[in-house]
C-alpha positions as YAML, in Angstrom:
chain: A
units: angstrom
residues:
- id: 1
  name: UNK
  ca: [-16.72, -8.53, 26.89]
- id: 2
  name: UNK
  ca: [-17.68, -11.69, 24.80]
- id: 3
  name: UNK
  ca: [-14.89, -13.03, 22.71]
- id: 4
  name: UNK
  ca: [-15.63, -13.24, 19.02]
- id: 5
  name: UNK
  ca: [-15.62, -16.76, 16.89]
- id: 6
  name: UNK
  ca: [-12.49, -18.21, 16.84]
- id: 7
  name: UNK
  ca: [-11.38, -18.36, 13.39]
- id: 8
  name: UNK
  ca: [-10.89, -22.10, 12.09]
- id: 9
  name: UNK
  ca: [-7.23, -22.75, 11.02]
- id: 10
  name: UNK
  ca: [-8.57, -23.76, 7.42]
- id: 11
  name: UNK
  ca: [-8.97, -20.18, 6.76]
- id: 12
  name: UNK
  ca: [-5.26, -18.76, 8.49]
- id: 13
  name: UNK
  ca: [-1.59, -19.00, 6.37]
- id: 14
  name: UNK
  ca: [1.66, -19.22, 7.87]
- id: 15
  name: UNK
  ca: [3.57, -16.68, 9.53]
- id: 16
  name: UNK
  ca: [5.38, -15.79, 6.07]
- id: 17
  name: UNK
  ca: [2.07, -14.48, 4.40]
- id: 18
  name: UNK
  ca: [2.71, -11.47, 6.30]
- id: 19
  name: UNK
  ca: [5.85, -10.72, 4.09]
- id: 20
  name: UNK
  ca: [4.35, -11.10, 0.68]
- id: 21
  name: UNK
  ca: [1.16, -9.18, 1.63]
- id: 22
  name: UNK
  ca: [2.95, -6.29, 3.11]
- id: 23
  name: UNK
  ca: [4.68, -6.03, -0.40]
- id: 24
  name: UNK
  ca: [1.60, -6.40, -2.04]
- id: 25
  name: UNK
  ca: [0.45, -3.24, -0.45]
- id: 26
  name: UNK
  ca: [3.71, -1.11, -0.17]
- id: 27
  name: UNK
  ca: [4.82, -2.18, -3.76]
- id: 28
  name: UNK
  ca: [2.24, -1.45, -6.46]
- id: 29
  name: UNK
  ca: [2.59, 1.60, -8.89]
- id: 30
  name: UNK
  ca: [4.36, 3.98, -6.68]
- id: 31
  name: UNK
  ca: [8.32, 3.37, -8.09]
- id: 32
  name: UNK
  ca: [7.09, 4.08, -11.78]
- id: 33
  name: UNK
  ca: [7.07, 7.70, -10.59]
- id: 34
  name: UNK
  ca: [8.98, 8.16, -6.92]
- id: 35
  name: UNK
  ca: [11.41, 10.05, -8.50]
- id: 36
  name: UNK
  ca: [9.40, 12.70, -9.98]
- id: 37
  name: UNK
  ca: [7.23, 13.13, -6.74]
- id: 38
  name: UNK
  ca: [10.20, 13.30, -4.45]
- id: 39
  name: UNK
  ca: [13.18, 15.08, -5.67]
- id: 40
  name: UNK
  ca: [10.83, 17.91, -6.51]
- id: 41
  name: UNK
  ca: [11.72, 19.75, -2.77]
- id: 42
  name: UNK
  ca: [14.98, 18.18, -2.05]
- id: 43
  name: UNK
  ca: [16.71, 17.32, -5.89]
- id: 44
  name: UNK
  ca: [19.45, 15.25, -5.30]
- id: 45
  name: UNK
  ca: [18.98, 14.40, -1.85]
- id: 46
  name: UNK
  ca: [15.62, 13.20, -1.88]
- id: 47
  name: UNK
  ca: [16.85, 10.01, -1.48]
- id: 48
  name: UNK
  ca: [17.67, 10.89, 2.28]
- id: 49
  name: UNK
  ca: [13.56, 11.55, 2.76]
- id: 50
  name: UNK
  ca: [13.16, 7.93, 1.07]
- id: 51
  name: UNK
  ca: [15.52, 6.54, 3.76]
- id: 52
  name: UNK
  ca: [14.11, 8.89, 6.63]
- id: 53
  name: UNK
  ca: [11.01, 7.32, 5.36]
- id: 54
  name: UNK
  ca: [11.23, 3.67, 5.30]
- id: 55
  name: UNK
  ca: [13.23, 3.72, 8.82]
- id: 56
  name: UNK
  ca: [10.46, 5.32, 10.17]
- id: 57
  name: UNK
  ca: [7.71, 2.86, 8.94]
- id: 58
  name: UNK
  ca: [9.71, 0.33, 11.71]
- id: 59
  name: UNK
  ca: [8.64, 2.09, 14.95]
- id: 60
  name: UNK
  ca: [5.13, 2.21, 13.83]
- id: 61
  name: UNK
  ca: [5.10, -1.93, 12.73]
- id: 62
  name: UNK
  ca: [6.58, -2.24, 16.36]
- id: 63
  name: UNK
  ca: [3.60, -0.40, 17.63]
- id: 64
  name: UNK
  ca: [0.87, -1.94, 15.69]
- id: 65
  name: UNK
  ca: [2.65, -5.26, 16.58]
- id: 66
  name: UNK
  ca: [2.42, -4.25, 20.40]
- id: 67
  name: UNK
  ca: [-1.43, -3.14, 20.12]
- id: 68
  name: UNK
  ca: [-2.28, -6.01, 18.21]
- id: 69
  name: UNK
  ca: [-0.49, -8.83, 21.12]
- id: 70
  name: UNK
  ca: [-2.22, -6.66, 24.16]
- id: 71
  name: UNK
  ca: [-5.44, -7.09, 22.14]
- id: 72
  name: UNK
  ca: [-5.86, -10.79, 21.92]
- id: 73
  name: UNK
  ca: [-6.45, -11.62, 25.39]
- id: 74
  name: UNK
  ca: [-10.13, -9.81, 24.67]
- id: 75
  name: UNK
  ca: [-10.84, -11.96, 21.46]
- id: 76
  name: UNK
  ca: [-10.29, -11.44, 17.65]
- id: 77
  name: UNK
  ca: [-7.18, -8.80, 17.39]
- id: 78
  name: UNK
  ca: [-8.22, -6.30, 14.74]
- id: 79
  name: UNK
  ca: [-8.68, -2.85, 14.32]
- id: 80
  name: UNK
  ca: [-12.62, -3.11, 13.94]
- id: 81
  name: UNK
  ca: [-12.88, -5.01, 17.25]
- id: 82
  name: UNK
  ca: [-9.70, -2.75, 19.00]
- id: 83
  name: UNK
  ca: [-11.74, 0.46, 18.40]
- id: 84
  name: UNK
  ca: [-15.02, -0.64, 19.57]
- id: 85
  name: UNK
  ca: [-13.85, -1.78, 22.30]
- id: 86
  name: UNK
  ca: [-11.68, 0.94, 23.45]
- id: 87
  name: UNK
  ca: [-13.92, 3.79, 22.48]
- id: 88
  name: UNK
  ca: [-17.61, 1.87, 23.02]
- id: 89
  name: UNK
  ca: [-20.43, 0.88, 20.47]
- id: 90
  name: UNK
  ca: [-21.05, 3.89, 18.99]
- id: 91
  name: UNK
  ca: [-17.39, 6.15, 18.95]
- id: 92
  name: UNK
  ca: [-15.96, 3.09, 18.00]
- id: 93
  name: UNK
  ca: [-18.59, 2.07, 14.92]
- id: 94
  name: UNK
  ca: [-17.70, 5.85, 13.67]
- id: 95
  name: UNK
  ca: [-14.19, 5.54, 13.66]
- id: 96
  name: UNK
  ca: [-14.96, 1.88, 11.85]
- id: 97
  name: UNK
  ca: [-16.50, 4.16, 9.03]
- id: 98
  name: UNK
  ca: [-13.63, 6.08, 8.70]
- id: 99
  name: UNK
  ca: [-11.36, 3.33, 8.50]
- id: 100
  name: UNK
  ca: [-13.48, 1.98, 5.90]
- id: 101
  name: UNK
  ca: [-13.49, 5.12, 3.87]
- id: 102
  name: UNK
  ca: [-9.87, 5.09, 3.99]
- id: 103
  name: UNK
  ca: [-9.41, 1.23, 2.55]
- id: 104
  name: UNK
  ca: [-11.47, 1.60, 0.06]
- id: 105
  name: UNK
  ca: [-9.96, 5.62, -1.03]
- id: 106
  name: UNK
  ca: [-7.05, 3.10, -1.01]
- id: 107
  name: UNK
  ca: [-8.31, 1.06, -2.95]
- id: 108
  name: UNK
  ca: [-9.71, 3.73, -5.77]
- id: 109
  name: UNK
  ca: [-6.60, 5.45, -5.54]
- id: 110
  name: UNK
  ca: [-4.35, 2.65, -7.28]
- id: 111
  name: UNK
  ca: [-6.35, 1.47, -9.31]
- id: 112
  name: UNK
  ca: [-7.55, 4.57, -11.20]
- id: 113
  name: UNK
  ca: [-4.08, 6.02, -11.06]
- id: 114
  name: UNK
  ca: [-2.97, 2.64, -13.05]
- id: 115
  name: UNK
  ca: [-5.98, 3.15, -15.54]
- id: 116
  name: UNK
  ca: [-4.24, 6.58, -16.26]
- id: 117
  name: UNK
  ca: [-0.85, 4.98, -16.86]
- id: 118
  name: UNK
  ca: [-2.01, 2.85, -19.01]
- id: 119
  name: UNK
  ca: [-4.59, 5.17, -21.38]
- id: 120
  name: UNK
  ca: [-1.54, 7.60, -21.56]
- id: 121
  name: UNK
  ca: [1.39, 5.30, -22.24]
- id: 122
  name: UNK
  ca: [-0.40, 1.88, -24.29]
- id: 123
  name: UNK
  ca: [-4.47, 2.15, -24.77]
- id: 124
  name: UNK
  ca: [-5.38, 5.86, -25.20]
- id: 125
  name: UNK
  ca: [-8.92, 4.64, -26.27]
- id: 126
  name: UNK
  ca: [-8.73, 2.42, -22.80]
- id: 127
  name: UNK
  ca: [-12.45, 2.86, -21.51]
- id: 128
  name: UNK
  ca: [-12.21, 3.49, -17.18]
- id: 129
  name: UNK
  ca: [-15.91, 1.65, -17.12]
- id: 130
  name: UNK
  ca: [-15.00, -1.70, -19.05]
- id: 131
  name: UNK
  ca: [-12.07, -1.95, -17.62]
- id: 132
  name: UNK
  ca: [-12.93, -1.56, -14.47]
- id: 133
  name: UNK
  ca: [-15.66, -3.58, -14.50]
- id: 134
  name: UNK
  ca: [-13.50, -6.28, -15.66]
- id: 135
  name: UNK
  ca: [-11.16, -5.75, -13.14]
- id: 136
  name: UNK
  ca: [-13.51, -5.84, -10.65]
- id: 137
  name: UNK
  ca: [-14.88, -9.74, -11.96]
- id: 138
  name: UNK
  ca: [-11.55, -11.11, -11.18]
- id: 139
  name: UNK
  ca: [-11.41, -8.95, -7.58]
- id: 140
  name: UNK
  ca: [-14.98, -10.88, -7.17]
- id: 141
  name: UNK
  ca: [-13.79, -14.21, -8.02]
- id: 142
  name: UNK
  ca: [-10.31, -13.76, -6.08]
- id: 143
  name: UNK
  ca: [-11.85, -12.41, -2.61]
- id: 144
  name: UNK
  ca: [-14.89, -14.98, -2.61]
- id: 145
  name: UNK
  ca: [-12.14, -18.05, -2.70]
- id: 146
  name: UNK
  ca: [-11.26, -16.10, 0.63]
- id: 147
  name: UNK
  ca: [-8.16, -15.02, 2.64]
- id: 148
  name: UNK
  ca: [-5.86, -17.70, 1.53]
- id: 149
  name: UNK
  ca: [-6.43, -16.94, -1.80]
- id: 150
  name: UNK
  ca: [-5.64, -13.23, -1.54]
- id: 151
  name: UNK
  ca: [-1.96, -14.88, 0.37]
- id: 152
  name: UNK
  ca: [-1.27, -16.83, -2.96]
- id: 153
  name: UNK
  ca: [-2.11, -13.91, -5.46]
- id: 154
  name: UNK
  ca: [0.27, -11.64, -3.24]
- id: 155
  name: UNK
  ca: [3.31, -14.37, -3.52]
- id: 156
  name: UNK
  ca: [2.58, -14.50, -7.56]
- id: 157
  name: UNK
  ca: [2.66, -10.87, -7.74]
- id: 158
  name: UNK
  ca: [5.86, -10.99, -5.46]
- id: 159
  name: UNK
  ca: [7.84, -13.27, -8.34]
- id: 160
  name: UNK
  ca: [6.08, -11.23, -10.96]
- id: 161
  name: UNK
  ca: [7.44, -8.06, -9.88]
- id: 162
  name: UNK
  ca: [11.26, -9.49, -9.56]
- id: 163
  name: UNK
  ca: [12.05, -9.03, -13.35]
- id: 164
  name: UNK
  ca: [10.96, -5.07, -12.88]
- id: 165
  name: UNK
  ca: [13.14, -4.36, -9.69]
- id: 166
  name: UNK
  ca: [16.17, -6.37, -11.78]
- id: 167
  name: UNK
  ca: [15.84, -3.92, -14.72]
- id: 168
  name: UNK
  ca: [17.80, -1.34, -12.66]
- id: 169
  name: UNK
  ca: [21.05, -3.46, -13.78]
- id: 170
  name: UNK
  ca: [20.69, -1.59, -17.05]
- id: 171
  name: UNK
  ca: [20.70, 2.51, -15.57]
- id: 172
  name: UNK
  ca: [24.18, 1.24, -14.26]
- id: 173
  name: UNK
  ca: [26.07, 1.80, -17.67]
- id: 174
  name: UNK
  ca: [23.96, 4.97, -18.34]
- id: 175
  name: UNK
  ca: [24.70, 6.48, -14.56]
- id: 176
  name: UNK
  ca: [26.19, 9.31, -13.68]
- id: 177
  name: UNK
  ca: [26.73, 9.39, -9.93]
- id: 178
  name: UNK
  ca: [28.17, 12.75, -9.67]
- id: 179
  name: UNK
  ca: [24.38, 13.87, -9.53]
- id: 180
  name: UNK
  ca: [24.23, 12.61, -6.18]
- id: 181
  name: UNK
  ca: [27.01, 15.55, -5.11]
- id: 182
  name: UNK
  ca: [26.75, 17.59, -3.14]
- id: 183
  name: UNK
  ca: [25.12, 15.92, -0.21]
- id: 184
  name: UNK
  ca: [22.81, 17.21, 2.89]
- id: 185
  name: UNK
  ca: [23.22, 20.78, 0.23]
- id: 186
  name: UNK
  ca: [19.47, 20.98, 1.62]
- id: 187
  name: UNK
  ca: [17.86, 22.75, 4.74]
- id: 188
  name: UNK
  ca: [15.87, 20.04, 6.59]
- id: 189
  name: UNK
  ca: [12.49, 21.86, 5.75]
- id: 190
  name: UNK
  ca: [13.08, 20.70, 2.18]
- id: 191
  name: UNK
  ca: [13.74, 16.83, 3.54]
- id: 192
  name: UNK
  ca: [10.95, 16.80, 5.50]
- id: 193
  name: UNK
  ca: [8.94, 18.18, 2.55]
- id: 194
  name: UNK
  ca: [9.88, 14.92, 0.50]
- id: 195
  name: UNK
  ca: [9.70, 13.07, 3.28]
- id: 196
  name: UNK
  ca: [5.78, 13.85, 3.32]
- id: 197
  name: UNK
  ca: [5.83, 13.63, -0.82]
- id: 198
  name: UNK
  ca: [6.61, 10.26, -0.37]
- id: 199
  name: UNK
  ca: [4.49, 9.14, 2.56]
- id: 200
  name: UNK
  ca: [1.90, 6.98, 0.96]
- id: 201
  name: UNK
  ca: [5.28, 5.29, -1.20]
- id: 202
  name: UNK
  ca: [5.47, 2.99, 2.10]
- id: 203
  name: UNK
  ca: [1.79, 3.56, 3.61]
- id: 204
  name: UNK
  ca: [0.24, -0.52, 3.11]
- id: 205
  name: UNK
  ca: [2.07, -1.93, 6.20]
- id: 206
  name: UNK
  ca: [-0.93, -1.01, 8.51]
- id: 207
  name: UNK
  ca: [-3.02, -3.56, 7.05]
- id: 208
  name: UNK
  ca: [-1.95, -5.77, 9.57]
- id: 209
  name: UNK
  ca: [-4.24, -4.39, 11.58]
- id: 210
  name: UNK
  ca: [-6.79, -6.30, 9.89]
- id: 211
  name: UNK
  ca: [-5.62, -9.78, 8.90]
- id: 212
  name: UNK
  ca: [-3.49, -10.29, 11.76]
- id: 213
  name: UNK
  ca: [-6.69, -12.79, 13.36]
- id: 214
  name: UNK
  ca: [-6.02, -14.83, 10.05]
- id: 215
  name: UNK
  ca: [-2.04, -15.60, 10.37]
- id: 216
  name: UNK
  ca: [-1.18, -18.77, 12.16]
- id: 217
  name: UNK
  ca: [1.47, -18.18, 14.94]
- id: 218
  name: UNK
  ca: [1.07, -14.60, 14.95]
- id: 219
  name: UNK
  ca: [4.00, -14.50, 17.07]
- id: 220
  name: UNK
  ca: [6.25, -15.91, 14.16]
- id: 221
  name: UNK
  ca: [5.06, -12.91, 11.85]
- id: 222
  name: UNK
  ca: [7.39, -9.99, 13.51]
- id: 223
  name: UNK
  ca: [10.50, -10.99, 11.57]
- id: 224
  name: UNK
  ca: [8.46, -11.54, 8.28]
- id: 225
  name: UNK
  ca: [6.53, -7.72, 9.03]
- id: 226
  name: UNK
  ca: [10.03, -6.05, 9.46]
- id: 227
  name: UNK
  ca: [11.87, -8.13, 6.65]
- id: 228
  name: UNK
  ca: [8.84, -6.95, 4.56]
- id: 229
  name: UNK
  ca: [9.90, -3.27, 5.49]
- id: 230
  name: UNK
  ca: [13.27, -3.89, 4.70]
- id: 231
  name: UNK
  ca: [12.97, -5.13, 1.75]
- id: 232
  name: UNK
  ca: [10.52, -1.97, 0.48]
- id: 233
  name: UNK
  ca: [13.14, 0.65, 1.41]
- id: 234
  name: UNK
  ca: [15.62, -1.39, -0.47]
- id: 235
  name: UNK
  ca: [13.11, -1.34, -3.22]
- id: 236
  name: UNK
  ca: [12.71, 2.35, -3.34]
- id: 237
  name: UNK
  ca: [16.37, 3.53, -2.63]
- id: 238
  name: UNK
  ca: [17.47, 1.91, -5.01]
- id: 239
  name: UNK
  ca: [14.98, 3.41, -7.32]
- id: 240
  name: UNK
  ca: [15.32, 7.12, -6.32]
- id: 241
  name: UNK
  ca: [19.17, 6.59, -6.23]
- id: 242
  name: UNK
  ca: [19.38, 5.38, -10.00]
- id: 243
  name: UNK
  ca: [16.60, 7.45, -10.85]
- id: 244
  name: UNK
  ca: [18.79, 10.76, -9.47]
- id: 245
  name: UNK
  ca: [22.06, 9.28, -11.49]
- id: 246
  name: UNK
  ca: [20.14, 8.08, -14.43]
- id: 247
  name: UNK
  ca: [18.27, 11.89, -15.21]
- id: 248
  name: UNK
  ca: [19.37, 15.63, -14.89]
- id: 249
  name: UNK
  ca: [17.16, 17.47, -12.19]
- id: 250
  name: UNK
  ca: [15.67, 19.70, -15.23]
- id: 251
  name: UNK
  ca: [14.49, 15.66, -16.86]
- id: 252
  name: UNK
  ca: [13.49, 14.23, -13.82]
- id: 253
  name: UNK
  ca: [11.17, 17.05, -13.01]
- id: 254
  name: UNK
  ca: [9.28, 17.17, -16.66]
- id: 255
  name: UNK
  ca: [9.08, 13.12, -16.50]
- id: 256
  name: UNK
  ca: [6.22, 12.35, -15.43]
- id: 257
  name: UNK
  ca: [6.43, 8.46, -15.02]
- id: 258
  name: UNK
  ca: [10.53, 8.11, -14.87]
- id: 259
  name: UNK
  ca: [11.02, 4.57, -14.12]
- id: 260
  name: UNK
  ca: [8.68, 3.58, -17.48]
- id: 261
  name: UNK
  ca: [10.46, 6.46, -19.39]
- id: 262
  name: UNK
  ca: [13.82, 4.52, -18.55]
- id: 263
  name: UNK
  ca: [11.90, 1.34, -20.05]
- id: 264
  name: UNK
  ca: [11.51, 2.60, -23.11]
- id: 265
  name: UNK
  ca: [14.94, 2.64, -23.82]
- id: 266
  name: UNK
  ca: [15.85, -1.27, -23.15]
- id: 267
  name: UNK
  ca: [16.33, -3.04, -26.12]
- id: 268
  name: UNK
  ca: [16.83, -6.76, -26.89]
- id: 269
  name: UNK
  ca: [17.75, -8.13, -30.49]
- id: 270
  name: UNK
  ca: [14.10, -10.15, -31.01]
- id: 271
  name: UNK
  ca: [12.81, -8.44, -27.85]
- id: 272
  name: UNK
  ca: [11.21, -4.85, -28.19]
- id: 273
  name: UNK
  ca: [8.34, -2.41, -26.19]
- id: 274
  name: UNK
  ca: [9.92, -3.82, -22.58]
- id: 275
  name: UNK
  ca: [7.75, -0.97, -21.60]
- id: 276
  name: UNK
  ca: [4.06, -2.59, -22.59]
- id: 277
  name: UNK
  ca: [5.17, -5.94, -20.54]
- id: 278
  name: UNK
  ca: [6.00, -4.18, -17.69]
- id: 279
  name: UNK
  ca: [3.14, -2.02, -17.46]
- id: 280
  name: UNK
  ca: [1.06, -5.13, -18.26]
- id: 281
  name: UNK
  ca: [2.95, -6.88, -14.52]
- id: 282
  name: UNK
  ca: [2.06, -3.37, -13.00]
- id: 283
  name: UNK
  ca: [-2.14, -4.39, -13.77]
- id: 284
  name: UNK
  ca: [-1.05, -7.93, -12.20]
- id: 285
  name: UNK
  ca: [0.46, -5.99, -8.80]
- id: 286
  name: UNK
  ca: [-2.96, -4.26, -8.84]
- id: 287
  name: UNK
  ca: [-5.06, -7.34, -8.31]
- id: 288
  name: UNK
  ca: [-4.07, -8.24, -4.43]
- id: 289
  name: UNK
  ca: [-4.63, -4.93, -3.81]
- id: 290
  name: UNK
  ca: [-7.65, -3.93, -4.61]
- id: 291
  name: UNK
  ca: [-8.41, -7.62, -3.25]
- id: 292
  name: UNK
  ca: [-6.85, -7.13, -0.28]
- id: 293
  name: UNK
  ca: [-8.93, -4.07, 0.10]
- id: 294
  name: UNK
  ca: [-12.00, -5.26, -0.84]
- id: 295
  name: UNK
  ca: [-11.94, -8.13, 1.74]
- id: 296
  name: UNK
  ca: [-11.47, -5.94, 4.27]
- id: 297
  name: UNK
  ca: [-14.08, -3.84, 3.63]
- id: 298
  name: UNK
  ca: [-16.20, -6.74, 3.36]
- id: 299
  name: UNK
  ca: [-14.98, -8.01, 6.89]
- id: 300
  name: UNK
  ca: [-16.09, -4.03, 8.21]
- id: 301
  name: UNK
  ca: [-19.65, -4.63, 6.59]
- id: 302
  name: UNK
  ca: [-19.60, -8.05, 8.82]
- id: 303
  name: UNK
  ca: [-18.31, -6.72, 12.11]
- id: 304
  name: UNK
  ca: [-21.50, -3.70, 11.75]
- id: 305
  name: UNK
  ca: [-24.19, -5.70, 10.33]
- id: 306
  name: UNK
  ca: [-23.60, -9.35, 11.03]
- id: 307
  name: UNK
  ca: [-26.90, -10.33, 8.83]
- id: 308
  name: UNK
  ca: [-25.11, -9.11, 5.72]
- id: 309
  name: UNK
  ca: [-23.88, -11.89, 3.56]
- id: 310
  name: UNK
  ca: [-20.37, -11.28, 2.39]
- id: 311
  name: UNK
  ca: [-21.57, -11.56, -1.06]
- id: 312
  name: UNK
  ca: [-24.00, -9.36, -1.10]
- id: 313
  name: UNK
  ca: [-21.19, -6.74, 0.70]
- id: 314
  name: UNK
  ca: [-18.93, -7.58, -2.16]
- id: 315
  name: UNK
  ca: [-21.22, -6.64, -4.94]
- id: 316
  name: UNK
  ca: [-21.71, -3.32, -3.17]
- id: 317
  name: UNK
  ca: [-18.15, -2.41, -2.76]
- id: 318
  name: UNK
  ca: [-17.15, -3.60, -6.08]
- id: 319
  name: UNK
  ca: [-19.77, -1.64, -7.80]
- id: 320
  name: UNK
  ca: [-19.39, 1.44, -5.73]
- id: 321
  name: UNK
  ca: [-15.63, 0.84, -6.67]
- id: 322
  name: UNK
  ca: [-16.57, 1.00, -10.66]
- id: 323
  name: UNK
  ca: [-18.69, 3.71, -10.66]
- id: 324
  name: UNK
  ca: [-16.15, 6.57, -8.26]
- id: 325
  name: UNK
  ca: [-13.29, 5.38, -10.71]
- id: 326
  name: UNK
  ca: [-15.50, 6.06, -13.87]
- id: 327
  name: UNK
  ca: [-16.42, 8.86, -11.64]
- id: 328
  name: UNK
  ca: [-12.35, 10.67, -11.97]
- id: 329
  name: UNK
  ca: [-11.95, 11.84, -15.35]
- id: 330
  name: UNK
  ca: [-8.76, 13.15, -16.28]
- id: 331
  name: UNK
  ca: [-5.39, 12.95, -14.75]
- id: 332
  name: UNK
  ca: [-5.02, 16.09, -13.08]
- id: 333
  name: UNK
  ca: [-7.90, 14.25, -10.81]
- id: 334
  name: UNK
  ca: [-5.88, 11.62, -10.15]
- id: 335
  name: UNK
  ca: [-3.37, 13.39, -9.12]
- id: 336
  name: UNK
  ca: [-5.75, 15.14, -6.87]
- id: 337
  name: UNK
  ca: [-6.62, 12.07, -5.51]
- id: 338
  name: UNK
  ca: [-3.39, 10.59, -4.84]
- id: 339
  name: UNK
  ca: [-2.63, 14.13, -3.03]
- id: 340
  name: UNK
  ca: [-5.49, 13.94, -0.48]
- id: 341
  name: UNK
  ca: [-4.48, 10.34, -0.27]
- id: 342
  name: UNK
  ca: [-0.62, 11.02, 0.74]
- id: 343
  name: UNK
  ca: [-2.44, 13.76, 3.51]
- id: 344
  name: UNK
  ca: [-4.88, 11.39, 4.85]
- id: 345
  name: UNK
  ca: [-2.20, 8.63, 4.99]
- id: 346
  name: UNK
  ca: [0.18, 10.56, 7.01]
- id: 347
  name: UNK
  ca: [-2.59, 11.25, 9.63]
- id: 348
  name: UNK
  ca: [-3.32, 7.19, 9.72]
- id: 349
  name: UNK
  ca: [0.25, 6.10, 9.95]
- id: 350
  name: UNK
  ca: [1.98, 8.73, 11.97]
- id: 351
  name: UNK
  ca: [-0.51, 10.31, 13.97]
- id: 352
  name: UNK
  ca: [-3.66, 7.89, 14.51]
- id: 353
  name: UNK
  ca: [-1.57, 4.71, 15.10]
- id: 354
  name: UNK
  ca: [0.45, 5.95, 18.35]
- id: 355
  name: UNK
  ca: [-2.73, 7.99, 19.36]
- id: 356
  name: UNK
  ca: [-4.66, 4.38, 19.14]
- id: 357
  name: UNK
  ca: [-2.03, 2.84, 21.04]
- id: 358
  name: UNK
  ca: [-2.09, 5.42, 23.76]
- id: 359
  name: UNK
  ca: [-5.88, 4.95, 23.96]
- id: 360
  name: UNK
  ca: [-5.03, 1.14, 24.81]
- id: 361
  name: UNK
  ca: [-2.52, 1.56, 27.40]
- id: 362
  name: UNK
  ca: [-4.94, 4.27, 29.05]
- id: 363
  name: UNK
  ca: [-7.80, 2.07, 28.84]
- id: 364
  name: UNK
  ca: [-6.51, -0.96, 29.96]
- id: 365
  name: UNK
  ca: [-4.49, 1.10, 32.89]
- id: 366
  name: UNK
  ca: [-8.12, 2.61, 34.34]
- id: 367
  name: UNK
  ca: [-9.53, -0.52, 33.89]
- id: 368
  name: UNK
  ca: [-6.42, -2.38, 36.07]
- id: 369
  name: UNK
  ca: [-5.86, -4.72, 33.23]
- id: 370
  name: UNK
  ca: [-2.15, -3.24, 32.35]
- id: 371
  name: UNK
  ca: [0.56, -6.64, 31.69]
...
């Protein structure tokens, strides 16, 4: 098999851009209402299923890490080129397709469930179709500067999103951590249940799998990918533990955004509506995401149909993009949505991924080329 292009080093970042892209896609809109979605089985241990969770996001890194090394002795290590390869021309274009659809339900997903935050909570006359059509012009200008540019966004969004994770200093005073008691009270039916609740929380990491060709020193990237995990389940625990001690199970359970609901009530002397400027950094965590997203997609078009201009892909996507979030009306939709997308996630992440790498290992063992 031909080895693709090498890609020039002008286009790669450094080992690090692996952290602040895996938060990018792990750490968008989801801890505005974790609470909600998971102590709805479980109550006050639901913050075991976010642990369970996170800890099991490692195992599957260490597996896409593993696939992605024993790829690059055939050429450009990505999932496009990993699945043609090792299931032919035409399986492997299929399964492409799919793993297009998913990016880019990925993609919808987020970005119409943040439209809904924001018409119910700020800008009830919000219009979906300007909005996302304005969206979409800075997506355009952001993914056409290219990879590098998607890296910086990420690390803005990274020290963007600080002053929201340090507003959990203020549930402290207000906590009462007797609603953590008693502990394990739960059969592990009802664990496991949260545990899937909150599967697409930490679903993001995979995307790996298709920028990994564009990170300098690949090799350098483990620690970054598994400090990047690290840091997420911090990030959550600590937002399903305060968001147990901060609400009663009956408040929790009617709140539909918690974490924004605890906003509302932080109050500075010349300093009001903390709420509105936090929702306005949630929009900002949007951007690499959808960008991220879109470039991929983009990079999918170019692996089928090399004669596509990446432009010309990027109008496409965007537009299609616009038109399926106009498309989802109401919020009972979105929540629709973000259900099919928490199944369909759980089937990538903990089913596909060690099914893909036993496809490897079997193909490269018939084939003699096992390390």
């Amino acid at each position: 098999m031909a080895k693709a292009n090498p890609i020039n080093d002008t286009h790669k970042a450094g080992p690090m851009a692996v952290f602040f892209l895996t938060q990018t896609m792990q750490i968008a809109i989801e801890f505005v209402f974790i609470q909600q979605l998971v102590t709805k089985d479980s109550q006050q241990d639901a913050w075991i299923a976010v642990l369970l969770g996170g800890l099991s996001t490692f195992p599957v890194m260490w597996l896409i890490l593993r696939l992605l090394e024993k790829e690059r002795r055939y050429g450009q290590a990505d999932l496009f080129s990993i699945q043609r390869r090792i299931f032919g021309k035409l399986i492997g274009s299929m399964l492409n397709l799919i793993v297009s659809i998913y990016v880019f339900l990925y993609s919808v997903t987020y970005l119409r469930s943040l439209i809904e935050l924001l018409q119910v909570e700020i800008f009830p006359q919000l219009s979906t179709l300007v909005f996302s059509v304005l969206f979409c012009l800075i997506v355009w200008y952001i993914v056409m500067g290219g990879f590098r540019n998607i890296v910086g966004v990420s690390l803005i969004n990274f020290i963007y999103l600080l002053p929201l994770f340090l507003s959990n200093v203020f549930v402290v005073p207000h906590a009462h951590f007797s609603n953590l008691l008693p502990i394990m009270e739960h059969r592990p039916q009802q664990i496991f249940l949260s545990f899937f609740m909150n599967t697409h929380v930490y679903v993001g990491f995979e995307f790996i799998l298709f920028y990994y060709p564009f990170i300098k020193k690949p090799e350098e990237a483990k620690k970054w990918a598994y400090f990047s995990l690290l840091t997420t389940l911090y990030i959550y625990l600590i937002f399903i533990i305060l968001g147990i001690v901060y609400y009663s199970q009956g408040e929790v359970q009617k709140t539909i955004w918690p974490t924004l609901t605890f906003w509302k009530s932080i109050k500075f002397p010349f300093f009001e509506h903390v709420d509105i400027i936090f929702s306005i950094i949630l929009l900002w965590s949007l951007i690499p995401l959808v960008s991220l997203c879109s470039w991929v997609l983009t990079r999918g078009i170019k692996f089928t149909f090399p004669k596509i201009k990446k432009k010309y892909s990027l109008i496409a996507i965007l537009i299609l993009t616009i038109v399926t979030a106009y498309l989802i009306r109401d919020g009972q939709q979105v929540m629709m949505l973000t259900r099919l997308f928490n199944i369909i996630g759980f089937i990538a992440i903990y089913c596909y991924i060690p099914l893909l790498f036993l496809c490897q290992w079997l193909k490269n063992l018939f084939t003699g080329e096992t390390a």
